[in-house]
C-alpha positions in Angstrom: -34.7 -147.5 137.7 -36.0 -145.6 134.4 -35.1 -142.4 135.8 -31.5 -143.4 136.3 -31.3 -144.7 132.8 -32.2 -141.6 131.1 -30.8 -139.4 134.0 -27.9 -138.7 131.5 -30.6 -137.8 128.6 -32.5 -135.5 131.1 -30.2 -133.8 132.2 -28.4 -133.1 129.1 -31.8 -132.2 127.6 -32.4 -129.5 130.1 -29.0 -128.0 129.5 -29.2 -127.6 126.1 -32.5 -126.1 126.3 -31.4 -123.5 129.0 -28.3 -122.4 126.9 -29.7 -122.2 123.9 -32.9 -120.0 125.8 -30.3 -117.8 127.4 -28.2 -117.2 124.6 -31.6 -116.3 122.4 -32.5 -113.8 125.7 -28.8 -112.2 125.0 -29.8 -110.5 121.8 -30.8 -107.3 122.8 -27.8 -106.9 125.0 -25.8 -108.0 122.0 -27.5 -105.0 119.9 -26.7 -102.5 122.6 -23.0 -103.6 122.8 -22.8 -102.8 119.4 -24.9 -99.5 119.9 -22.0 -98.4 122.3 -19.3 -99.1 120.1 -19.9 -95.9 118.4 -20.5 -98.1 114.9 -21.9 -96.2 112.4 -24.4 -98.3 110.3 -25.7 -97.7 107.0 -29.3 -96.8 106.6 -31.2 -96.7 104.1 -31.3 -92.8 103.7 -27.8 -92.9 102.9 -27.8 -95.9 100.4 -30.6 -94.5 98.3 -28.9 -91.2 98.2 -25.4 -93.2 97.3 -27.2 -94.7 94.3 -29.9 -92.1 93.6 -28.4 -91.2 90.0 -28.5 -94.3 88.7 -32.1 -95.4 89.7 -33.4 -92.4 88.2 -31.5 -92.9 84.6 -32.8 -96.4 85.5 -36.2 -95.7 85.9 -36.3 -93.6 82.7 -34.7 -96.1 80.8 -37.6 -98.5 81.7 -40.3 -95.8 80.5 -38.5 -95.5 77.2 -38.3 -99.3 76.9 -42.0 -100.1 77.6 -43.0 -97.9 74.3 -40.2 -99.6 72.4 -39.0 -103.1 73.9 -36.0 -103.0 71.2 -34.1 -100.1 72.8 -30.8 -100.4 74.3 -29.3 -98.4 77.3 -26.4 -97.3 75.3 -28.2 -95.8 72.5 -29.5 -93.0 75.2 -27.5 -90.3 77.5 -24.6 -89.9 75.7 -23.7 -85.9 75.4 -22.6 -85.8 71.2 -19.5 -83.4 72.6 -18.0 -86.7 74.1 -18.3 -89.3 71.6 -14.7 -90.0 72.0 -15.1 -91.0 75.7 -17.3 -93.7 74.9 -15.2 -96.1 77.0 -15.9 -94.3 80.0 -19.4 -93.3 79.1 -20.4 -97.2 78.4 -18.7 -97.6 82.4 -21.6 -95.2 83.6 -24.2 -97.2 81.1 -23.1 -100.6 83.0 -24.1 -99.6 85.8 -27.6 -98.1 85.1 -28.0 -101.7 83.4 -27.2 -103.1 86.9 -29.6 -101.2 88.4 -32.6 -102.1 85.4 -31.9 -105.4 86.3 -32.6 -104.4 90.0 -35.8 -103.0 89.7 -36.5 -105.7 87.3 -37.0 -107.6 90.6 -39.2 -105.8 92.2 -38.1 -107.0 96.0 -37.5 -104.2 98.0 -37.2 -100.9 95.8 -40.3 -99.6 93.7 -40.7 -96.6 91.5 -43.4 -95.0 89.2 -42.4 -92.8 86.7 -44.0 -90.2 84.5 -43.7 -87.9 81.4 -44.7 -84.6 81.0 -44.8 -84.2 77.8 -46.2 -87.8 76.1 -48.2 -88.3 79.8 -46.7 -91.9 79.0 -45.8 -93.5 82.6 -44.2 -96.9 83.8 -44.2 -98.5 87.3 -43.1 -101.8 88.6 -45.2 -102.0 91.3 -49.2 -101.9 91.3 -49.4 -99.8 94.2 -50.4 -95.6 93.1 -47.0 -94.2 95.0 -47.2 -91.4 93.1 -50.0 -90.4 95.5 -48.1 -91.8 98.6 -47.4 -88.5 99.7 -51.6 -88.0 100.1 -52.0 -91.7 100.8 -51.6 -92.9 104.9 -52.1 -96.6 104.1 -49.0 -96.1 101.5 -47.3 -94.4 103.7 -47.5 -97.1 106.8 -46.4 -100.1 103.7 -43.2 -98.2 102.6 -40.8 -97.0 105.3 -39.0 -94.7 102.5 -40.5 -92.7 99.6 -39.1 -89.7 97.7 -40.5 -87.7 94.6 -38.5 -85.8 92.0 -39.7 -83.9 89.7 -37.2 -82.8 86.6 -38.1 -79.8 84.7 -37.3 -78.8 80.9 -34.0 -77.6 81.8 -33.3 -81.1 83.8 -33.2 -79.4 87.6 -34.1 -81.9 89.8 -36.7 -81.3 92.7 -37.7 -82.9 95.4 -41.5 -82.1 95.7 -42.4 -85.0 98.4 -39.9 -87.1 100.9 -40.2 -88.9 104.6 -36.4 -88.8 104.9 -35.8 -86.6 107.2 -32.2 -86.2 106.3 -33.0 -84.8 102.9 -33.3 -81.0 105.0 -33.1 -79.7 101.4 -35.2 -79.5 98.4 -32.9 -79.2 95.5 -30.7 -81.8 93.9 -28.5 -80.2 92.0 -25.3 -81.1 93.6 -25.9 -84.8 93.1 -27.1 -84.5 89.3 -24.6 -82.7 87.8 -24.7 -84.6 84.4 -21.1 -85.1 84.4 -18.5 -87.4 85.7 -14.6 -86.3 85.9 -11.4 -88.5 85.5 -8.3 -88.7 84.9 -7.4 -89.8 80.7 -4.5 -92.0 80.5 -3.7 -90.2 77.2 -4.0 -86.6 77.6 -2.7 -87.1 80.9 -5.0 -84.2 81.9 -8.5 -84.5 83.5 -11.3 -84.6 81.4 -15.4 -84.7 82.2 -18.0 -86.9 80.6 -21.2 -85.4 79.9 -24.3 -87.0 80.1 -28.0 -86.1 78.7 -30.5 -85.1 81.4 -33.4 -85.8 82.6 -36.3 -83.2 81.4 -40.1 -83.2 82.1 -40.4 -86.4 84.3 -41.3 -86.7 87.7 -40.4 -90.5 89.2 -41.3 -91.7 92.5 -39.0 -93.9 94.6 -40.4 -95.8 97.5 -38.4 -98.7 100.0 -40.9 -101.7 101.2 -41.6 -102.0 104.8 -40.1 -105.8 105.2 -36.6 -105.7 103.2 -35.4 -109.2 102.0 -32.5 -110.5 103.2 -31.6 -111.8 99.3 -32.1 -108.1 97.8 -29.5 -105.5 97.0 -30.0 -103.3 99.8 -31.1 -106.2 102.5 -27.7 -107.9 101.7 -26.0 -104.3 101.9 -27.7 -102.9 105.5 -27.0 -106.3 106.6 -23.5 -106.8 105.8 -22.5 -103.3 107.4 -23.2 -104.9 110.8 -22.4 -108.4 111.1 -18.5 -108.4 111.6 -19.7 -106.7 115.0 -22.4 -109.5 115.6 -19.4 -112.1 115.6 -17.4 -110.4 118.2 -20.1 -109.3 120.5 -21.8 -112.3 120.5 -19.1 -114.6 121.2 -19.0 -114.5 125.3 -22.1 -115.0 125.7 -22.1 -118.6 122.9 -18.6 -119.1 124.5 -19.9 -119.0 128.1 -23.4 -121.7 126.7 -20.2 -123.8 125.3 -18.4 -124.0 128.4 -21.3 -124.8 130.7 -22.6 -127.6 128.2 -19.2 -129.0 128.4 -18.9 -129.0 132.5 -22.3 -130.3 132.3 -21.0 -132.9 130.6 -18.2 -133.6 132.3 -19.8 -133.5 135.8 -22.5 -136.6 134.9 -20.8 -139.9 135.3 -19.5 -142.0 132.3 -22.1 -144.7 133.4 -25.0 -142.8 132.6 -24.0 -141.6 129.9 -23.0 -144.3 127.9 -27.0 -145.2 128.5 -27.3 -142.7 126.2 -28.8 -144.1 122.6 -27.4 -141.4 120.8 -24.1 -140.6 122.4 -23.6 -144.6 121.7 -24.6 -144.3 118.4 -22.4 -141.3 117.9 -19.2 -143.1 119.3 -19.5 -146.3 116.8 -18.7 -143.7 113.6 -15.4 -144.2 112.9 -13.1 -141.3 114.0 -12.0 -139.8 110.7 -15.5 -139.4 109.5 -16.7 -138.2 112.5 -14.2 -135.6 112.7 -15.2 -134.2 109.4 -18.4 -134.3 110.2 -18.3 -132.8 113.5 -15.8 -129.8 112.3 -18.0 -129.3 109.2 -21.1 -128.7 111.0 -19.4 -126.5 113.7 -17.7 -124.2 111.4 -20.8 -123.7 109.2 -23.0 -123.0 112.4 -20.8 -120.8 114.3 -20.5 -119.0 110.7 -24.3 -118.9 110.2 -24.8 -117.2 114.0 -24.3 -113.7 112.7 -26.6 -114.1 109.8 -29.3 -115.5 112.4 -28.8 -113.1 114.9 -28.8 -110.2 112.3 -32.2 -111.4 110.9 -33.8 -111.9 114.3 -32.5 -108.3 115.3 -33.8 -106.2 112.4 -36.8 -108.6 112.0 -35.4 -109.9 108.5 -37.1 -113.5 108.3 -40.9 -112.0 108.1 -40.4 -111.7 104.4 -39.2 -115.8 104.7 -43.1 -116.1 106.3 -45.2 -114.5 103.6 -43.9 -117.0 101.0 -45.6 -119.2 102.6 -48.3 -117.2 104.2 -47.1 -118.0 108.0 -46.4 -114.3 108.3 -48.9 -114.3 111.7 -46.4 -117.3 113.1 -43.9 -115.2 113.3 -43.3 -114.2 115.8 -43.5 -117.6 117.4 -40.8 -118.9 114.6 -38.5 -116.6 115.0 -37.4 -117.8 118.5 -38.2 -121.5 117.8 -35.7 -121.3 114.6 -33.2 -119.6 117.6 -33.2 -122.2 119.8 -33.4 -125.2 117.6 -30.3 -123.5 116.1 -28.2 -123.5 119.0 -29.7 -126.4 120.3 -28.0 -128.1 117.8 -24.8 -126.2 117.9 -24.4 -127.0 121.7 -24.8 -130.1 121.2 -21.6 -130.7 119.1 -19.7 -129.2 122.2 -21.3 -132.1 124.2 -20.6 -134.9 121.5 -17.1 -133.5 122.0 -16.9 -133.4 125.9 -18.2 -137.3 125.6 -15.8 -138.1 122.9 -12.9 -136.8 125.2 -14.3 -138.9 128.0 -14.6 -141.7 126.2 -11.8 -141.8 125.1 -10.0 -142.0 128.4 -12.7 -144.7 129.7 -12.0 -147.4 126.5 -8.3 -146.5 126.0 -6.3 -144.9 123.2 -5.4 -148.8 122.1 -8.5 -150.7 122.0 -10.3 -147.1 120.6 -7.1 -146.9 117.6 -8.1 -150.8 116.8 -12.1 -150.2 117.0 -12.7 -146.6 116.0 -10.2 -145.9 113.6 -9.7 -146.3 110.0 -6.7 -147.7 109.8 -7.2 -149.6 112.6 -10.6 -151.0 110.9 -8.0 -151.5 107.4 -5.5 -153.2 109.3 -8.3 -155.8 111.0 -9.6 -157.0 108.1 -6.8 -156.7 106.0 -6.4 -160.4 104.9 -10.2 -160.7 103.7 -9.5 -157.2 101.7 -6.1 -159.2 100.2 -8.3 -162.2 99.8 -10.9 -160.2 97.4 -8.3 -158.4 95.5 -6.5 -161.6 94.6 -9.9 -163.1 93.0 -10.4 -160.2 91.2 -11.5 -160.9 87.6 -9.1 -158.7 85.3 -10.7 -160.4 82.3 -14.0 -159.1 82.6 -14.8 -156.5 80.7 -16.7 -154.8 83.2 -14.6 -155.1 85.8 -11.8 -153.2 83.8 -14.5 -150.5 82.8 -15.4 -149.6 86.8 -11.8 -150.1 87.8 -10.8 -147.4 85.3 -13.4 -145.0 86.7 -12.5 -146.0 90.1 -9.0 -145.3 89.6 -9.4 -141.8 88.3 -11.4 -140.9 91.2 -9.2 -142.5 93.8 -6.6 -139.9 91.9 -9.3 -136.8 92.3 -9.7 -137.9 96.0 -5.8 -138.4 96.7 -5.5 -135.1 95.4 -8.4 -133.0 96.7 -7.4 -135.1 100.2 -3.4 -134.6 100.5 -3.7 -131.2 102.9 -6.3 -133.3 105.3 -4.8 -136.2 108.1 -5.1 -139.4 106.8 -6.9 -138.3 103.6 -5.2 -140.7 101.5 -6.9 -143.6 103.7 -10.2 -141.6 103.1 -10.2 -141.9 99.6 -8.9 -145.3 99.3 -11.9 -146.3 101.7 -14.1 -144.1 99.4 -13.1 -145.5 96.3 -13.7 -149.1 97.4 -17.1 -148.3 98.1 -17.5 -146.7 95.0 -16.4 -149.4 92.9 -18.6 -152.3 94.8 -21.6 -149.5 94.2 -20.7 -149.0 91.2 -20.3 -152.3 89.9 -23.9 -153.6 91.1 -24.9 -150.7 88.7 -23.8 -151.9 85.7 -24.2 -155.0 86.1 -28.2 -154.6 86.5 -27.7 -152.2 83.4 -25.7 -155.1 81.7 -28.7 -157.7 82.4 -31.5 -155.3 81.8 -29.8 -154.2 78.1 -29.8 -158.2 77.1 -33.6 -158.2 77.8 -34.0 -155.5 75.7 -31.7 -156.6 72.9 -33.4 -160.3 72.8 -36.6 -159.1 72.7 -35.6 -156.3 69.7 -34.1 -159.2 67.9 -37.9 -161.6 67.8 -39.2 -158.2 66.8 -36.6 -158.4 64.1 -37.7 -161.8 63.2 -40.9 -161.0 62.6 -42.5 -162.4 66.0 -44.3 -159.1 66.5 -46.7 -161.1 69.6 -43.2 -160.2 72.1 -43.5 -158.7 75.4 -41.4 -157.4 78.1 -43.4 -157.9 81.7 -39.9 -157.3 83.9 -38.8 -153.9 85.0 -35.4 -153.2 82.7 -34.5 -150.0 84.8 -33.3 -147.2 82.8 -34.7 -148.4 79.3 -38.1 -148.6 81.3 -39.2 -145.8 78.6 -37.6 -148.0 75.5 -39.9 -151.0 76.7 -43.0 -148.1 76.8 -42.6 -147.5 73.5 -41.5 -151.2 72.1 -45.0 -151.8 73.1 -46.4 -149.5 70.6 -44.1 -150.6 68.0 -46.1 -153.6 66.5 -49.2 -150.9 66.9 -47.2 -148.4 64.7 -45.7 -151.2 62.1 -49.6 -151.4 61.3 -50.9 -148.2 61.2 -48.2 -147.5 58.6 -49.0 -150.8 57.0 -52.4 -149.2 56.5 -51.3 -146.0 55.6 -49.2 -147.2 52.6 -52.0 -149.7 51.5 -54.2 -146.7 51.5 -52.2 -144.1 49.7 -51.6 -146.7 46.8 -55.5 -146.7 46.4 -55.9 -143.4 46.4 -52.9 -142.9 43.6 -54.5 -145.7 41.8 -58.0 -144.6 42.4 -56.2 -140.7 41.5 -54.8 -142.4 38.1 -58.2 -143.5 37.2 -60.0 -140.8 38.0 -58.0 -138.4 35.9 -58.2 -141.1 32.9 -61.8 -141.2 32.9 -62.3 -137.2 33.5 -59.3 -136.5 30.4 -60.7 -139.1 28.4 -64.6 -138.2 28.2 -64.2 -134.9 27.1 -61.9 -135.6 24.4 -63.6 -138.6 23.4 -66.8 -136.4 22.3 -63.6 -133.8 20.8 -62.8 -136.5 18.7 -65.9 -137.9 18.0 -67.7 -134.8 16.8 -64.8 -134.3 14.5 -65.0 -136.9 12.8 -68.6 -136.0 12.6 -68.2 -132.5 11.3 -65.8 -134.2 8.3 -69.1 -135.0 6.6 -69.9 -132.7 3.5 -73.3 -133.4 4.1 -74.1 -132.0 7.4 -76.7 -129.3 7.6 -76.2 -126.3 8.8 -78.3 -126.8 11.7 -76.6 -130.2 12.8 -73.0 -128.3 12.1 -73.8 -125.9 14.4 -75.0 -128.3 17.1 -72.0 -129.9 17.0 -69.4 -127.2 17.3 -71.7 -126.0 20.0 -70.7 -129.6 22.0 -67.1 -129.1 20.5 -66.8 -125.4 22.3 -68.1 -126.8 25.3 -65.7 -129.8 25.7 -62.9 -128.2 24.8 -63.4 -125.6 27.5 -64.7 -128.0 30.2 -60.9 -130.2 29.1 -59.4 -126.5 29.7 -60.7 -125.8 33.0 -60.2 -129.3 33.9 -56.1 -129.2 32.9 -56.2 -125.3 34.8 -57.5 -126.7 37.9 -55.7 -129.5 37.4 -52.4 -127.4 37.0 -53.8 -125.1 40.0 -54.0 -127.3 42.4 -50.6 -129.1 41.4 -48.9 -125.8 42.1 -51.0 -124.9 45.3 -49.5 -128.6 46.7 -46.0 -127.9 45.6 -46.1 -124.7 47.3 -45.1 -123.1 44.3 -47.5 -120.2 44.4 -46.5 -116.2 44.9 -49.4 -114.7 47.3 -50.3 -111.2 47.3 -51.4 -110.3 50.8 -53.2 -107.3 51.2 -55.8 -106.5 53.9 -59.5 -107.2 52.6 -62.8 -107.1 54.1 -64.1 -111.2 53.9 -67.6 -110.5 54.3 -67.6 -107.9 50.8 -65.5 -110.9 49.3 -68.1 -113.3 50.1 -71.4 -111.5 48.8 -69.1 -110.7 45.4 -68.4 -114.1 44.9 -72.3 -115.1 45.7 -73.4 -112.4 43.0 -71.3 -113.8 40.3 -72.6 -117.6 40.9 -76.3 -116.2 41.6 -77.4 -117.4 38.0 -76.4 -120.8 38.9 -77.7 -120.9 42.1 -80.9 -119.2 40.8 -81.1 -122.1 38.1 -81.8 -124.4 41.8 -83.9 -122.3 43.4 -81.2 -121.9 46.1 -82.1 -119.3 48.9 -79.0 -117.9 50.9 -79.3 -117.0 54.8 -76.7 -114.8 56.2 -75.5 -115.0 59.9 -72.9 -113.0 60.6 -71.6 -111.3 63.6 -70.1 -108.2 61.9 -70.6 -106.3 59.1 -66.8 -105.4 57.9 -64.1 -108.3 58.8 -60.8 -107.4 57.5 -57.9 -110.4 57.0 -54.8 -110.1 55.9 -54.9 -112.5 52.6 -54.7 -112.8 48.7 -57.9 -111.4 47.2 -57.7 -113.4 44.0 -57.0 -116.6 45.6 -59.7 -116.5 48.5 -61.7 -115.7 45.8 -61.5 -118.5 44.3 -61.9 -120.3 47.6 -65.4 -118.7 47.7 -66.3 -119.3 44.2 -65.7 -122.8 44.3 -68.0 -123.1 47.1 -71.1 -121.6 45.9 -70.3 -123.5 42.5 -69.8 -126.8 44.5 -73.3 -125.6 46.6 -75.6 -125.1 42.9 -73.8 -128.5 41.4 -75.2 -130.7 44.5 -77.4 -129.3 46.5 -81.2 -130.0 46.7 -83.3 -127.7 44.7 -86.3 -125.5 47.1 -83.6 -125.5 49.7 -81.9 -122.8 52.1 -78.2 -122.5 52.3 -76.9 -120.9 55.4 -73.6 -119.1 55.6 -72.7 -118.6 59.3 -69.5 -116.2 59.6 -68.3 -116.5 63.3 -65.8 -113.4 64.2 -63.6 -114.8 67.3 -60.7 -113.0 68.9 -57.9 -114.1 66.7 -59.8 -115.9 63.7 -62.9 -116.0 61.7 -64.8 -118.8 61.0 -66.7 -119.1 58.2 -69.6 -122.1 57.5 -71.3 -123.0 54.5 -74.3 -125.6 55.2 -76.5 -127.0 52.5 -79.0 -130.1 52.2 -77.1 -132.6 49.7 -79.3 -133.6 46.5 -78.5 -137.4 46.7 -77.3 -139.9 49.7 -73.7 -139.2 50.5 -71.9 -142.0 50.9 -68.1 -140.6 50.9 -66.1 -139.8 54.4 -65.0 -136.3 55.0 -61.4 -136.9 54.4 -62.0 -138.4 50.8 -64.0 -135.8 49.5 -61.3 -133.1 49.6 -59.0 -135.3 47.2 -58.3 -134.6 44.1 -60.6 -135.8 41.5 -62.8 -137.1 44.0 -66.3 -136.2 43.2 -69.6 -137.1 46.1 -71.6 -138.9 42.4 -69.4 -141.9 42.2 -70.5 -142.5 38.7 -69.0 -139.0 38.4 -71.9 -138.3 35.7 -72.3 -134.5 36.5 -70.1 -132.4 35.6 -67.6 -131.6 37.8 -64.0 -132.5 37.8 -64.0 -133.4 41.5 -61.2 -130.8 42.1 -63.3 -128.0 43.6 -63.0 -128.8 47.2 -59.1 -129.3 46.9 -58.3 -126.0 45.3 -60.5 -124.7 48.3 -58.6 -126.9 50.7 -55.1 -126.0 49.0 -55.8 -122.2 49.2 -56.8 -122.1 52.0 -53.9 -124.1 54.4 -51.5 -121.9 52.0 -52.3 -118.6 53.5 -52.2 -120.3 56.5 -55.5 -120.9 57.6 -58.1 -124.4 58.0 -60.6 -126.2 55.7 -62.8 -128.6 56.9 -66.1 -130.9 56.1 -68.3 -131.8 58.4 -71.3 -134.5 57.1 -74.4 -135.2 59.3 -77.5 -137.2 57.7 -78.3 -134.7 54.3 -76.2 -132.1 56.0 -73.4 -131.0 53.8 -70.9 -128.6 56.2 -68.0 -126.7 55.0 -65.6 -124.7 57.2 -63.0 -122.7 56.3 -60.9 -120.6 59.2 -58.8 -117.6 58.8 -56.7 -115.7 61.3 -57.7 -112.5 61.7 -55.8 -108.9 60.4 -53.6 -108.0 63.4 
């Protein structure tokens, strides 16, 4: 009882599998059919000597371009005798650019080229063909090579080949360096002249496996597949016929058994006619490209994308008769449908299989909906406008088709209920968004969103974050106030000490009775004021301009390391005055950046000065100097005198000094001329604290 219900299935099964088999087992009688037709393909000796020219003024091109990536193809070639023809000469330059952009691909064609003269050379492939000649294992990868050789007068030569049609070893014929046609203004016949090729030899070699996609894959293949079509057609004509008789021969009975056939039959006619003659078309369409690939062996570069290539030949067939497996099976879909229709009758099939039919059924609950319909809703108005301008696309593109006004009314009624259900989840998902932005608004920062809201899923991401970020640049601002107030204070108290004393000693020095020993003390405190006030309003100026960007850098190329030990030597009294003792680690003896001397100078200076103001006396200093591949890093590290009880951020502000009671003296602006300087020829400051360990790193890129 089993057997008889899928004796329709079984049977089918097997004949599809037999057809398709055979017609896969036809292909070599399909190639000799075409063999005896006398057709003359092209092969690849006589496309490479078609285009031969232009891949050498290609490859040559390429050589120049590697030693200077800003050259252009139509600044070479060009004889000076015909700078008038430079429409014509630009026609030949085209199409060497076609063919740069060819080997640019590196699919199927390789080359290595050389120059005699600079011994510069240039090859898109990292295989030595230029030894190919010498090389077996070369040899058994590439199924064409050829080598040239140009001399200083531009004769081409060729010094190496496989092709056995090339029975001669000049060139000369093919590169004559000039092209004649006929001028539309002289009308007279007149010859460009092009620049040869001198003192280069260039190597041309054809890969084994050619791809399908590729110039001359598409090309080789092309010649031969109007022949495919029409000596493969009796054989898929006889698979068709006996898949149809097949059909016809098993009784309706059985096959309406048949799951899929069943299935198959419930589409409504219209769509399954589209269907079915869309499918057939592009399969019977896609047989020569199939048969082509399977015949010269054209899908094993398909394989090594993947690295299947050993599957192949197990693919290849099973791609074959899955193919027409398929396409056979449309012809039985079609034998059924024919059947079928006879068995049901043309009436009851027009009423349940039909379009229309299906329309004209349910007609009054279609009036029904379209008499409820809401023209007051906004939303209804919007998808009925969109609906309406398709349903005027689809009349349109549907007017040469049967019935294809019925398609696209069907079409745009589904569109509009689809549609429809879209926007209004949009519409319900934007409220939830806008009530929740609203409490935000309010102030009711605590508001969440725990509902997926579709497309503003990344709005709700980053609402989360919002109360986070409100915050942080709550924090921020607070922060910057106290430094500006903290700033305002600082430069009071550093302006106001020294001339204080100024003013005081003044005063002082107004007495007639001073003696000369006590006038001199006191001008001695006056000179030293009145330059520490100077430096103070020159740093302070400095480091104003440095911020502003208002600074002109002279950029030269300078060895660091030199720079360093100078500014060392000239702060060595000061450091000497600590007992300071300096350890050098550096990786290289000469580092050369590309920076303004005066100004990483300064840099430097203020370092060591910041070093003998605050570190411990009896102590080392290190200076590490760290030379990487495209910066160099240098570190000052020192043991701080007293407890340090700033961050690393603070420290580099202006008038920020580490002795709160700012009782040395320094004007706290040191480390943010350093800083300044140092991000303005582009390179990175930084502290680093850890216990008594005061770290300093400044980063520059390295000369180029």
């Amino acid at each position: 009882m089993k057997i008889k219900k899928h004796l329709a299935s079984i049977i089918i099964l097997i004949t599809l599998i037999a057809a398709s088999i055979g017609t896969y087992l036809c292909y070599p009688l399909i190639s000799q059919a075409i063999q005896r037709s006398n057709f003359e393909s092209v092969d690849i000796s006589d496309y490479m000597s078609s285009y031969l020219v232009e891949y050498s003024y290609a490859s040559d091109f390429l050589l120049k371009e590697s030693q200077d990536p800003s050259a252009s193809i139509y600044d070479y070639y060009q004889s000076p005798q015909d700078a008038a023809n430079t429409d014509y000469y630009y026609d030949f330059q085209s199409t060497i650019e076609e063919k740069v952009d060819e080997l640019h691909q590196n699919e199927d064609i390789f080359f290595h080229i050389i120059n005699h003269q600079s011994q510069k050379q240039f090859s898109n492939t990292d295989d030595q063909i230029a030894q190919i000649a010498q090389n077996k294992d070369l040899q058994n990868k590439y199924q064409w090579y050829m080598q040239i050789e140009f001399d200083e007068n531009g004769v081409p030569k060729v010094i190496n080949t496989n092709d056995e049609n090339m029975n001669i070893y000049s060139l000369e014929s093919l590169f004559s360096y000039s092209t004649t046609f006929f001028n539309d203004y002289t009308q007279e016949n007149d010859t460009i002249h092009y620049q040869p090729l001198k003192n280069i030899t260039i190597t041309f070699a054809v890969s084994d496996q050619l791809h399908m996609t590729s110039q001359i894959g598409s090309y080789l293949m092309s010649t031969s597949r109007s022949q495919l079509y029409l000596y493969s057609l009796p054989y898929i004509f006889t698979a068709i016929v006996v898949c149809c008789i097949v059909t016809l021969c098993i009784p309706m009975k059985y096959l309406e058994q048949s799951h899929f056939l069943s299935f198959v039959m419930h589409i409504k006619f219209a769509i399954l006619a589209i269907i079915w003659s869309t499918i057939a078309v592009m399969m019977y369409l896609g047989t020569a490209i199939l048969i082509s690939g399977t015949i010269q062996d054209q899908f094993q570069y398909i394989y090594q994308q993947f690295g299947i290539e050993v599957a192949g030949p197990y693919l290849t067939p099973a791609i074959n008769i899955v193919y027409y497996f398929i396409f056979y099976l449309l012809f039985i879909i079609f034998t059924y449908f024919v059947k079928y229709l006879f068995h049901k009758g043309l009436k009851k099939y027009f009423w349940e299989n039909t379009c229309l039919g299906w329309l004209m059924t349910h007609g009054h609950q279609i009036m029904n909906k379209v008499i409820d319909f809401d023209l007051d809703d906004s939303l209804n108005k919007t998808v009925l406008k969109i609906v309406l301008f398709n349903l005027l696309i689809m009349a349109g593109c549907s007017i040469f088709f049967v019935f294809g006004i019925v398609f696209a009314v069907i079409y745009s009624v589904i569109i509009f209920v689809l549609i429809k259900k879209k926007f209004q989840d949009i519409q319900n998902d934007y409220h939830t968004l806008l009530e929740a932005t609203k409490q935000l608004s309010n102030g009711h920062f605590d508001v969440q969103i725990n509902q997926d809201i579709g497309i503003f899923n990344p709005l709700k991401d980053e609402f989360v974050n919002i109360k986070d970020g409100f915050e942080k640049a709550v924090k921020e601002e607070v922060k910057s106030q106290r430094m500006k107030t903290e700033l305002i204070s600082n430069v009071s108290h550093d302006l106001k000490t020294p001339l204080t004393s100024i003013i005081t000693y003044v005063d002082l020095l107004k007495n007639n009775d001073l003696s000369d020993n006590d006038r001199q003390h006191y001008l001695d405190i006056l000179e030293r004021n009145s330059f520490r006030l100077k430096n103070l309003i020159e740093d302070l100026f400095e480091v104003s301009k440095a911020n502003s960007g208002d600074i002109k850098l002279n950029l030269v190329d300078m060895d660091i390391v030199s720079l360093i030990k100078q500014a060392q030597l000239e702060c060595q009294d000061n450091l000497n005055e600590k007992s300071l003792f300096m350890k050098w680690n550096s990786s290289e003896e000469k580092i050369m950046c590309h920076l303004d001397s005066s100004k990483t100078y300064r840099i430097f200076e203020n370092l060591f000065m910041n070093i003998s103001k605050y570190a411990l006396p009896h102590t080392r200093v290190y200076i590490d100097i760290h030379y990487h591949p495209n910066q160099v890093e240098i570190i000052f590290k020192n043991i701080s005198e007293e407890e340090m009880t700033f961050n690393e951020n603070e420290i580099v502000e202006r008038f920020v000094q580490g002795d709160k009671s700012r009782n040395t003296h320094g004007s706290g602006l040191g480390l943010a001329i350093v800083k300044s300087f140092t991000e303005l020829q582009g390179g990175q400051f930084k502290i680093e604290l850890d216990g008594d360990l005061f770290k300093t790193i400044v980063i520059f890129p390295k000369c180029s």
